[in-house]
C-alpha positions as CSV (number, residue, x, y, z in Angstrom):
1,X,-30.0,19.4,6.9
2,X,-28.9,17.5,10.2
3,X,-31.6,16.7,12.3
4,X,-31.7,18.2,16.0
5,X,-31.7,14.9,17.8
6,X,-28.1,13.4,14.8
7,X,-25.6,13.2,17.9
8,X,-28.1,10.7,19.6
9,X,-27.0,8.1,16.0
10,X,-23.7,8.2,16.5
11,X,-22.3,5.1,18.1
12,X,-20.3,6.0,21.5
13,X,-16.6,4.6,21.9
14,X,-18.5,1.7,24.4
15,X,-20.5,0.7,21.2
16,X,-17.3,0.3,19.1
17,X,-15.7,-1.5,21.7
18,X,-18.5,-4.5,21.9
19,X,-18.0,-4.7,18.4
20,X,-16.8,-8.6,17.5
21,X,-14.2,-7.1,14.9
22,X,-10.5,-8.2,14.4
23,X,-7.6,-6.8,12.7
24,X,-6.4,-8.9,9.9
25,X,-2.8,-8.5,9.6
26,X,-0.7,-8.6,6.4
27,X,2.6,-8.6,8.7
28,X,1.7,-9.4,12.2
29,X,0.9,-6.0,14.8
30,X,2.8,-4.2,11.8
31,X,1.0,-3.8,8.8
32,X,-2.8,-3.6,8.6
33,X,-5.0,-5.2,6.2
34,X,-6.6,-2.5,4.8
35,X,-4.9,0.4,5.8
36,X,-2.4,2.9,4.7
37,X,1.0,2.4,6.1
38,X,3.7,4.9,5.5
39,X,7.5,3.6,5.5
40,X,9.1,6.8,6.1
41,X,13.2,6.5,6.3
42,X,16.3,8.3,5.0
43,X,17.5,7.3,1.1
44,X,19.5,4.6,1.4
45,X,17.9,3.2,4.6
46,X,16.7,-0.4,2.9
47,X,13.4,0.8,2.6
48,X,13.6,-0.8,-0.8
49,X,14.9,-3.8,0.3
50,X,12.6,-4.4,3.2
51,X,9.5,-3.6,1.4
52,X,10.2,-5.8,-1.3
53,X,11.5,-8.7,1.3
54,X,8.1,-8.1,3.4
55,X,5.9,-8.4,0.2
56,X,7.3,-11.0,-1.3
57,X,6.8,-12.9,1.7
58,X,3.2,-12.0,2.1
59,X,2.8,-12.9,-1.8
60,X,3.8,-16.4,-0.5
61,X,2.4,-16.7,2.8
62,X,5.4,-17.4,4.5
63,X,7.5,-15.7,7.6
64,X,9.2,-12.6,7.7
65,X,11.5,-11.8,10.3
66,X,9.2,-14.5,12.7
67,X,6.2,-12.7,12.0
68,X,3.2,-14.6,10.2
69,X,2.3,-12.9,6.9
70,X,-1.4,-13.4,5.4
71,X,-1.3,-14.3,1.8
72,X,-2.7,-12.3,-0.7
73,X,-1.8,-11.0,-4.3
74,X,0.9,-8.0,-3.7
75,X,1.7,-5.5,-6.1
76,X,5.1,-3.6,-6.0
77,X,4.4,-0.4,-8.1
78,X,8.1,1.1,-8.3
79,X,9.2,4.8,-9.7
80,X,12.3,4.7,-8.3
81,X,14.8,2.0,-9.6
82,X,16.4,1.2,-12.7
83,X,15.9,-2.6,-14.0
84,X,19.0,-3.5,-13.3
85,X,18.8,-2.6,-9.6
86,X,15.4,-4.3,-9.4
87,X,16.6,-7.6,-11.1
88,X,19.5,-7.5,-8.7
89,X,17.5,-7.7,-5.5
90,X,15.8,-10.3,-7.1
91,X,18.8,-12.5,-7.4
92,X,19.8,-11.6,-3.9
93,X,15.8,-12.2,-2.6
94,X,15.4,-15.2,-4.6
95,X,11.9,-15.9,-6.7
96,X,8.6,-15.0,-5.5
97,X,4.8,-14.2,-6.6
98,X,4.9,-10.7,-6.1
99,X,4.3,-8.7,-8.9
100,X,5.8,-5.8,-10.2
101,X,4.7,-2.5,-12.1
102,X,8.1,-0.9,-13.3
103,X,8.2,1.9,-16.1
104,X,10.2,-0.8,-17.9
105,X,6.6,-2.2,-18.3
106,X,5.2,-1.6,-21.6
107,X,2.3,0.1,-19.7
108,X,4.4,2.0,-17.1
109,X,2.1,2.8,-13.9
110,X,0.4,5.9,-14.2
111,X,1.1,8.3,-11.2
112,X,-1.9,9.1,-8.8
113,X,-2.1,12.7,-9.9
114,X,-3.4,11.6,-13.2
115,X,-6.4,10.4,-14.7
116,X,-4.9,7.1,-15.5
117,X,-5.1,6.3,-11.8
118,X,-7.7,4.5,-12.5
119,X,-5.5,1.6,-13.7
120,X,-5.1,0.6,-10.2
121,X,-8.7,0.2,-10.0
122,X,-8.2,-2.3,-12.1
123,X,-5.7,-4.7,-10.4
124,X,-7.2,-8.1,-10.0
125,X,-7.8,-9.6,-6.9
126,X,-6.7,-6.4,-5.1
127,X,-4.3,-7.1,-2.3
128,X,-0.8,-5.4,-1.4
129,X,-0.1,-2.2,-3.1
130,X,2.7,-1.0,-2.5
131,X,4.1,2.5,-4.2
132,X,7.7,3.3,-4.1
133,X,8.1,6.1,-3.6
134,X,5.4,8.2,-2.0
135,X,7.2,11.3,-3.8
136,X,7.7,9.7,-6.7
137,X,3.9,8.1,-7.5
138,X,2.7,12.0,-8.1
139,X,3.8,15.5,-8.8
140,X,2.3,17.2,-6.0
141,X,3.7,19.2,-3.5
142,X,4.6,17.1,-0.5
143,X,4.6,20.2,1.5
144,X,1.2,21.5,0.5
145,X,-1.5,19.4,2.6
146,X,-4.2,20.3,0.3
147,X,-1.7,18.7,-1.9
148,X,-1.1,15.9,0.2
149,X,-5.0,15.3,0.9
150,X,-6.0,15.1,-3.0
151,X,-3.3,11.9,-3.3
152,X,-4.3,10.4,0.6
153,X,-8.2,10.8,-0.8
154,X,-6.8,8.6,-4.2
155,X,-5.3,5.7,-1.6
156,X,-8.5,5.8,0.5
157,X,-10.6,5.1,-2.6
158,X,-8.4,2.1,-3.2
159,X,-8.1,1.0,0.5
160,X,-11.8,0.9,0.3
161,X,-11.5,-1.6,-2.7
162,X,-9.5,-4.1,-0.9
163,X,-6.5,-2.8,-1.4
């Protein structure tokens, strides 16, 4: 039961506001640390490319596209492409640290709509996740937002990790 006098608790948008917090940025003004950010684009729009260009160079610490990265461990989790397409970006974006969780894998990442989930739990230090695709990481229906809320309840749980 919520006490009578609860709304008096809550802290007003003036109490947030003197808070001394600052956004930590993975990609400068562009990708939180910390949050869930959808890339949202048509297929063949180089969201592949970009993501995998952006976390490789967070994985390093180093620029992308003049933008200051803040190195951490990133993990590409990818549904989508074949091997061979994966090893041919590589060749194209040259080496880096990020790693990568392909169904090639001889554990192949479990989908979020699964019990085996949990793997991600288990990703040490958390850092970067990223899924490709969104559609692809679950069997849900994309247009069902009860749906849509079970799998953005999942991602919370591992935002709130560190992830």
């Amino acid at each position: 039961m919520i006490k009578r006098n609860f709304a008096s608790t809550l802290p007003t948008l003036g109490d947030i506001y003197d808070l001394d917090i600052k956004v930590e940025w993975c990609l400068h003004k562009l990708i939180p640390k910390q949050a869930i950010t959808v890339l949202h684009g048509r297929a063949g729009s180089f969201k592949t490319w970009i993501m995998i260009s952006i976390s490789s160079c967070i994985s390093e610490g180093r620029i992308f596209a003049g933008l200051q990265t803040l190195k951490m461990p990133c993990y590409y989790v990818d549904f989508e492409n074949s091997l061979a397409t994966l090893h041919h970006r590589a060749t194209v974006l040259g080496r880096s640290s990020l790693r990568v969780w392909h169904c090639s894998n001889p554990k192949p990442p479990p989908r979020l709509d699964t019990k085996e989930w949990e793997l991600y739990k288990r990703l040490e230090p958390p850092g970067l996740l990223i899924f490709d695709t969104l559609r692809s990481c679950q069997l849900q229906d994309e247009n069902s937002s009860r749906a849509m809320a079970f799998i953005m309840a999942r991602l919370k749980e591992l935002r709130d990790m560190g992830f």
